[in-house]
C-alpha positions as CSV (number, residue, x, y, z in Angstrom):
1,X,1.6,19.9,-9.2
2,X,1.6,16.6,-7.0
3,X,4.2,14.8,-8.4
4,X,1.9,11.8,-7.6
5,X,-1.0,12.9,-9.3
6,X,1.6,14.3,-12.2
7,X,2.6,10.8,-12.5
8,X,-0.6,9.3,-12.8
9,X,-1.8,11.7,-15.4
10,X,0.6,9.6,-17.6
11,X,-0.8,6.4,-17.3
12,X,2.0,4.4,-16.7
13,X,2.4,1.1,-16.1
14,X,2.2,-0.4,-12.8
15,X,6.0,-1.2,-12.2
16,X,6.5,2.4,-12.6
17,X,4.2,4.0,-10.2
18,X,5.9,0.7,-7.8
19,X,9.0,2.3,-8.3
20,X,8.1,5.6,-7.2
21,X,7.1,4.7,-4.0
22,X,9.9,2.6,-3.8
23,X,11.6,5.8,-4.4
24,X,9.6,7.5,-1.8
25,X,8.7,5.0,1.2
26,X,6.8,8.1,3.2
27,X,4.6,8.4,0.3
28,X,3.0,5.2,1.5
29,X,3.5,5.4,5.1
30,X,2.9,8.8,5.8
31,X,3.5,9.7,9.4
32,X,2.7,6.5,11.2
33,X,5.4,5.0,12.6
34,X,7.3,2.0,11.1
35,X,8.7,-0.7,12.7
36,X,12.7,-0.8,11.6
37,X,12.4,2.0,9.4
38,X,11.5,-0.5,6.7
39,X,8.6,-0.2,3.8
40,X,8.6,-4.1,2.3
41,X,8.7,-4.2,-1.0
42,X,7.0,-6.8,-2.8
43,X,6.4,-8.7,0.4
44,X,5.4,-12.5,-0.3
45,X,3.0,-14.3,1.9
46,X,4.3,-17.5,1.6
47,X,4.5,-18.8,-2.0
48,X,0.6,-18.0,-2.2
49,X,0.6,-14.2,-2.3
50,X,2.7,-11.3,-3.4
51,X,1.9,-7.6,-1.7
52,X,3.2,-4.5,-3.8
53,X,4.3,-3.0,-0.2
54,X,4.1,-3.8,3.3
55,X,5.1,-2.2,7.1
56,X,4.6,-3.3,10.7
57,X,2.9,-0.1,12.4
58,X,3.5,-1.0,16.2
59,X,1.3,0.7,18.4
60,X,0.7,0.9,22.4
61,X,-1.6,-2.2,22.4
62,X,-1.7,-3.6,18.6
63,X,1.1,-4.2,16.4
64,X,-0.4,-3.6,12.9
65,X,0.9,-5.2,9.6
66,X,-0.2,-2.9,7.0
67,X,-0.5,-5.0,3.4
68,X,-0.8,-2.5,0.1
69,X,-2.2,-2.9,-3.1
70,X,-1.3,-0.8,-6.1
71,X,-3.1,-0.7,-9.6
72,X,-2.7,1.2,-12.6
73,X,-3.6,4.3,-12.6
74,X,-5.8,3.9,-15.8
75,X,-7.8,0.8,-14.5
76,X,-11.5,1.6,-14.6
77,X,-13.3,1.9,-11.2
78,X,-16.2,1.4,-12.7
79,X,-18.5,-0.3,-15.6
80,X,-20.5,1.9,-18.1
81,X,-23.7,0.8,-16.0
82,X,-22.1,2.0,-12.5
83,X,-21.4,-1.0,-10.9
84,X,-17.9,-1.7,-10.0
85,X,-15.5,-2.9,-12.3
86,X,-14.8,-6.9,-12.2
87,X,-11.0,-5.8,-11.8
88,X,-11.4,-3.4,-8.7
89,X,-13.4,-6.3,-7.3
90,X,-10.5,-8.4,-7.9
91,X,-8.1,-5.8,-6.4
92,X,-10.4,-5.6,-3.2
93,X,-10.8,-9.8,-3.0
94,X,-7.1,-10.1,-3.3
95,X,-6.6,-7.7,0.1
96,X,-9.2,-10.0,2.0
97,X,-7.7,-12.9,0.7
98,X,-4.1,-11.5,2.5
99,X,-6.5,-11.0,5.6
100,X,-7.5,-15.1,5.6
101,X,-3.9,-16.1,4.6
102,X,-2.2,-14.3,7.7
103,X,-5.0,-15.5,10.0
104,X,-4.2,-19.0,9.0
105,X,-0.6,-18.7,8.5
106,X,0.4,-16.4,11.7
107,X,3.8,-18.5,12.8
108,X,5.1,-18.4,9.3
109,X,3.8,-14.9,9.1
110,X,6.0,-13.9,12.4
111,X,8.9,-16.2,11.5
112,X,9.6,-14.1,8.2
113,X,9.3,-10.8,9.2
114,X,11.9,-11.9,12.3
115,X,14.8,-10.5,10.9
116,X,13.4,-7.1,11.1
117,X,13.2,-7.2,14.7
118,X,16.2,-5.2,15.4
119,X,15.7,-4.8,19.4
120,X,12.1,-5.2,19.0
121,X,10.4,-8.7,19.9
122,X,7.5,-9.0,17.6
123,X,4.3,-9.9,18.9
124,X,2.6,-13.2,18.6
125,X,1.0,-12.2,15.7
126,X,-0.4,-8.9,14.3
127,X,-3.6,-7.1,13.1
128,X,-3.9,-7.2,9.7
129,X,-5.0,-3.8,7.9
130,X,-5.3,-3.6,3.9
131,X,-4.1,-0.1,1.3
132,X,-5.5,-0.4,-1.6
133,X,-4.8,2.5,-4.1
134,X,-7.1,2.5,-7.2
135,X,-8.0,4.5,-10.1
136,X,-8.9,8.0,-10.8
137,X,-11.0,10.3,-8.9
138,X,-12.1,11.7,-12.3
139,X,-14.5,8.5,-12.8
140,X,-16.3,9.2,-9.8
141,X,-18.3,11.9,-11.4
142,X,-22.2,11.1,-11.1
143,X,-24.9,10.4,-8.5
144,X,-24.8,7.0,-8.3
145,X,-20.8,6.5,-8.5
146,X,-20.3,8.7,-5.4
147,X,-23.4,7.3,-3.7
148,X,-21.2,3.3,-4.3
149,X,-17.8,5.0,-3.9
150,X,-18.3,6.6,-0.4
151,X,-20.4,3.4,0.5
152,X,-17.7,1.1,-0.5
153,X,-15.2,3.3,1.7
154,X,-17.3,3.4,4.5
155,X,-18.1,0.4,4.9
156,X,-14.7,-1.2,4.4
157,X,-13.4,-0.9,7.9
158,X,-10.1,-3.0,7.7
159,X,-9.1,-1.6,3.9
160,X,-8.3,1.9,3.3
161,X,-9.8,2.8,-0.1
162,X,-8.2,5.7,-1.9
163,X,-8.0,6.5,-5.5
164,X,-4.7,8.2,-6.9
165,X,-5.7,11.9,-6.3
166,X,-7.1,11.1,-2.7
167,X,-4.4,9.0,-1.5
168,X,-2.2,11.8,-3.8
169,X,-4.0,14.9,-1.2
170,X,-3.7,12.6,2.1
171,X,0.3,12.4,1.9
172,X,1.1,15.5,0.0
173,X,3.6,16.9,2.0
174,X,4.9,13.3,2.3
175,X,5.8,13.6,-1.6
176,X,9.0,15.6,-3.0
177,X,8.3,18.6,-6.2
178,X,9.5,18.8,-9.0
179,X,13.0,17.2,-9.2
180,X,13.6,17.0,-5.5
181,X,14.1,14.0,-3.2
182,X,11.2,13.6,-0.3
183,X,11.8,15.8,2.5
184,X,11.4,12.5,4.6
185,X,14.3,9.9,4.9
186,X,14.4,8.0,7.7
187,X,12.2,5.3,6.4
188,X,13.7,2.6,4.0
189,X,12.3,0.0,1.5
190,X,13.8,-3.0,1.7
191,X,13.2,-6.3,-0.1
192,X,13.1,-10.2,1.6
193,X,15.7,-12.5,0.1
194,X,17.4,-15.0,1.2
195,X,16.2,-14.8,4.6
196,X,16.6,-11.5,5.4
197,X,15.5,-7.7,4.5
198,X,17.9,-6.1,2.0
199,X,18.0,-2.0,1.4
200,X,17.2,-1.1,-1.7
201,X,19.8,0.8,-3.8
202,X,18.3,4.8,-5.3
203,X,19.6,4.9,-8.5
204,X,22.5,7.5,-8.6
């Protein structure tokens, strides 16, 4: 089984499933490229905002800053009428809110992800693209939930919408089986303190 998916199935709490991908950086960034090797973890934006993950994506024209969201696994998508849930809204306002906060705040934006330059001047600023990763697939499971699900999706063209078992499928071969370490390792999370980007230790 996934061990993503396996994972979710328990319902754990949120600093768990934070761990994992701690654990397993590719798991979140997949193949794209990633500036310095480095998955942020817990990335603040300023002292208003906390992201669960971050990466700069550096591209031929664009640098993209890639912010992520993480929930619990358990957290309803959806209300027993079919309209979305008040925290899923909350999830998906908090990832626009990001987008404002960087627009407005690009030189203190650019000034603390300096240290990860490492050879690389970083632009001016950056275009800002949003993860979040949400609830089951499960609870998609009538008319009206997939009509609003795939709408929602669609139609969010800076946010990448996925619950557990989708964004579980996408990076599959991204995760490691059972008992094994990812198959990927030359991305690292890392964590800001103290004015610069720190490795974070596996546990041995």
């Amino acid at each position: 089984m996934n061990s993503l998916v396996a994972l979710a199935d328990t319902n754990p709490p949120e600093s768990v499933i934070q761990h994992f991908f701690e654990q397993n950086p590719h798991a979140i960034c997949g193949s794209d490229f990633v500036h310095a090797n480095s998955l942020i973890s817990k990335f603040c934006l300023g002292s208003d905002y906390e992201t669960d993950f971050a990466y700069v994506n550096p591209q031929s024209g664009p640098t993209f800053l890639y912010l992520v969201e993480i929930e619990r696994p358990d957290k309803p998508i959806f209300n027993k009428n079919d309209s979305f849930t008040q925290e899923f809204n909350h999830a998906f306002q908090q990832i626009e809110d990001w987008f404002v906060w960087c627009s407005n705040n690009c030189t203190n934006l650019r000034n603390t992800l300096t240290p990860l330059k490492r050879g690389y001047n970083l632009p001016p600023f950056f275009v800002i693209r949003g993860i979040l990763i949400y609830g089951r697939a499960s609870e998609i499971n009538n008319t009206r939930r997939k009509e609003r699900w795939t709408q929602k999706v669609s139609s969010s063209h800076y946010i990448n919408i996925r619950t557990y078992d989708g964004w579980a499928r996408e990076m599959d071969r991204f995760l490691p089986g059972d008992g094994e370490d990812s198959p990927f390792g030359y991305v690292e999370t890392v964590r800001y303190s103290q004015r610069e980007f720190k490795k974070l230790t596996k546990p041995s």
